[in-house]
C-alpha positions in Angstrom: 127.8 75.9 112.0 126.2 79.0 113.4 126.6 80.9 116.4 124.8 83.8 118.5 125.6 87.2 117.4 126.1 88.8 121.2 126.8 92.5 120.3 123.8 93.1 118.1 123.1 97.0 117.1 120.0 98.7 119.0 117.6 101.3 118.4 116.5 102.4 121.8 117.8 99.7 123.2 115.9 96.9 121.5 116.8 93.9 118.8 116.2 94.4 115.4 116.2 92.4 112.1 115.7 92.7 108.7 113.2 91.0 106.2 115.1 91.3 102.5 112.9 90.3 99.5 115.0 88.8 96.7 113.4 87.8 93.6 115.0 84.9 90.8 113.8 85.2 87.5 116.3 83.1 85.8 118.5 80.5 87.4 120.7 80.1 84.2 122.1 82.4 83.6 121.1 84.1 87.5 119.2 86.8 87.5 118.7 88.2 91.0 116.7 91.1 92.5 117.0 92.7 95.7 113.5 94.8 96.6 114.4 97.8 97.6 112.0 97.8 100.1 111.4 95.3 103.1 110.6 95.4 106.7 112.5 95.6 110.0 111.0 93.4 112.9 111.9 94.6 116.6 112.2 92.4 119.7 109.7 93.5 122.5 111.8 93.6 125.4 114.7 95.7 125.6 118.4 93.8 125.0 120.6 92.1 128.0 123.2 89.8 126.6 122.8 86.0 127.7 123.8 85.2 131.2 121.7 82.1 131.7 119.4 79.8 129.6 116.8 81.6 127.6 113.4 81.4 129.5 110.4 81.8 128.3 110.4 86.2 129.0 113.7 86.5 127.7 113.2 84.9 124.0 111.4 88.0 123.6 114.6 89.9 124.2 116.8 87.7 122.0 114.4 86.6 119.4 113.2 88.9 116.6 110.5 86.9 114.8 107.6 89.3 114.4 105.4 85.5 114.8 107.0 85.5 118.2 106.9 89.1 119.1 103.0 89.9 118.1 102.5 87.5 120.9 104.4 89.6 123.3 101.8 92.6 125.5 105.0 95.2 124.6 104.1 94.4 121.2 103.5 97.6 119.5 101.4 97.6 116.1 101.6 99.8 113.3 98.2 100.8 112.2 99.3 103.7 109.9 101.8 102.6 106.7 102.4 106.2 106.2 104.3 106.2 110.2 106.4 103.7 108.9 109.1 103.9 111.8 106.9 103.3 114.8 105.9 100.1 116.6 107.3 96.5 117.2 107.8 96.4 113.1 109.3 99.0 110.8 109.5 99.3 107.0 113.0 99.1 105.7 113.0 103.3 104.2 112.5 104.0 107.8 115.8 102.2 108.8 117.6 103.9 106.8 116.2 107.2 107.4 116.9 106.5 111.1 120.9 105.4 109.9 120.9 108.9 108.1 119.9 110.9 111.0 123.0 109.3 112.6 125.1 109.8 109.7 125.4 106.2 109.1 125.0 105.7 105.3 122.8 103.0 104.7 125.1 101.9 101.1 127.5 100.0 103.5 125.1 98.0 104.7 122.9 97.5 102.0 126.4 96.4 100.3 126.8 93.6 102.6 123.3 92.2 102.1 123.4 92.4 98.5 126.6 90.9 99.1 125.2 87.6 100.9 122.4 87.4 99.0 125.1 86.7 95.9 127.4 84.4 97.7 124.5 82.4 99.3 123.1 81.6 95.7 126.4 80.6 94.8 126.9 78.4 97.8 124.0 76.8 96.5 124.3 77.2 92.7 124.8 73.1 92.0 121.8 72.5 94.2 119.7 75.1 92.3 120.9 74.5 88.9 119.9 70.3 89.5 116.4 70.9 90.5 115.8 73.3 88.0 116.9 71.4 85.0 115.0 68.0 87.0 111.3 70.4 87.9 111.1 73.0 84.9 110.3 72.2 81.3 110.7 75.8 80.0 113.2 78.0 81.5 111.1 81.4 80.8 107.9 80.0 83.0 108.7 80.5 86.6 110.0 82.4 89.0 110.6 82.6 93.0 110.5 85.0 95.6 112.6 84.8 98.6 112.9 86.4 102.4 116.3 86.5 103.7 116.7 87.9 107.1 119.9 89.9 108.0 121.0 90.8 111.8 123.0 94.2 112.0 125.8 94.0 114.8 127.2 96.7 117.1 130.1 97.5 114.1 127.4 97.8 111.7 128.4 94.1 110.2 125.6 92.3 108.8 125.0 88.6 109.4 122.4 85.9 107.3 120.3 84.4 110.0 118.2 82.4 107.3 117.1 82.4 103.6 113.5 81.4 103.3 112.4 80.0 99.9 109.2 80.7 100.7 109.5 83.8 102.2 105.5 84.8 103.7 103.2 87.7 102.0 101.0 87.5 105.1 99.5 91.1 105.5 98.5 91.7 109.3 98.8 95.3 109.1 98.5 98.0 106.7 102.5 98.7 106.4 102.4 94.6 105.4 100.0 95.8 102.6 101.6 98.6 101.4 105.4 96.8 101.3 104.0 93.5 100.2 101.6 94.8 97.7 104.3 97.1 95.8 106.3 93.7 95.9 104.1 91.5 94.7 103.1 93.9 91.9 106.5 94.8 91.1 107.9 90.8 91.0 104.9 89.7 88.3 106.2 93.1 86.4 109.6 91.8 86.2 108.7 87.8 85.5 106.9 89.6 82.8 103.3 88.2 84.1 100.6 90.5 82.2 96.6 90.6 83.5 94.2 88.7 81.2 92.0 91.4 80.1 
C-alpha cells in the first residue's frame, strides 16, 4: 500500500526528488553499489498541498518526473554540467552542497537511502535469487543497474517512491552526460568489463 507524502521538503518552494543509481554485481552472495552521484529532478510549479483532485496544471506541482516536467513552459534546462544546481534538474553533489549551506549533513540522509536500497533487495531476495539461478548460467557474467527514486519530507525523512530495474541512461542534456557517463564507465569497471583492444 502506498500513500501521498503531503509535507514534502522544498527548495524555494518547489518538489524535489532523487534519482539513486544502484548497481548488482553479484546476487549470491549480494553485492550492492550505491553511485555516489545521481540527479535531483524539480517540479515546475511551486508546492500547494492537495485540496481537490489533481488537474491537469497541478500534476506539475505534485509530480516530479523530469518526463512530465520537461513538458512544463517553467521548465528550466541545464545547459552547463559545470552549474550543476540550477534549472528544473539538479545533480545530486549540488543537493548536498545546498543541505551544507543549511547545516543539514547530507550522511543522515544518504543513510536512509542506503538504508532502503538494502531492505528493498531483501524484501525481494527470494524473488531475485529464483530468477537468477532460472536466467543465468554463470554467476560472474552479468550484472544490472538500477534507479531508485527517493522523496525527502519536511523532517528530512526519506521515502522509496519506486525501484526501477531498468533505470534510463537517456542523456538530454550535458549534466545527463556527465552523471550518466562517469556511471556507465564506472559500473563496466566494477563488473570488471575490459575494452577489446
Amino acid at each position: 500500500m502506498s500513500h501521498y507524502v503531503n509535507d514534502p521538503y522544498l527548495i524555494n518552494g518547489y518538489k524535489f526528488d532523487l534519482r539513486i543509481y544502484v548497481g548488482v554485481t553479484s546476487i549470491n552472495p549480494l553485492w550492492i553499489y550505491v553511485y555516489d552521484e545521481g540527479l535531483v529532478w524539480f517540479a515546475t510549479v511551486k508546492y500547494q498541498p492537495i485540496t481537490e483532485a489533481i488537474d491537469e496544471f497541478s500534476r506539475y506541482t505534485h509530480l516530479t518526473n523530469y518526463a512530465v516536467n520537461k513538458k512544463n513552459a517553467n521548465f528550466i534546462e541545464n545547459t552547463d554540467a559545470d552549474e550543476d544546481d540550477t534549472g528544473s534538474k539538479w545533480s545530486l553533489s549540488a543537493l548536498w552542497k545546498h543541505f551544507w549551506s543549511l547545516d543539514i549533513d547530507p550522511k543522515i540522509i544518504r543513510d536512509q537511502i542506503d538504508d532502503i536500497v538494502i531492505k528493498t533487495f531483501i524484501t525481494a531476495e527470494h524473488h531475485i535469487n529464483r530468477a537468477f539461478s532460472e536466467q543465468v548460467c554463470h554467476q560472474s557474467n552479468c550484472f544490472e543497474m538500477q534507479g531508485f527514486d527517493v522523496l525527502i519530507d519536511s523532517k528530512l525523512k526519506v521515502w522509496l517512491l519506486e525501484a526501477n530495474l531498468s533505470a534510463s541512461l537517456a542523456c538530454d542534456t550535458p549534466l545527463d552526460q556527465k552523471i550518466k557517463g562517469n556511471l556507465i564507465a564506472d559500473t563496466f569497471s566494477l563488473a570488471a568489463i575490459v575494452p577489446i583492444e
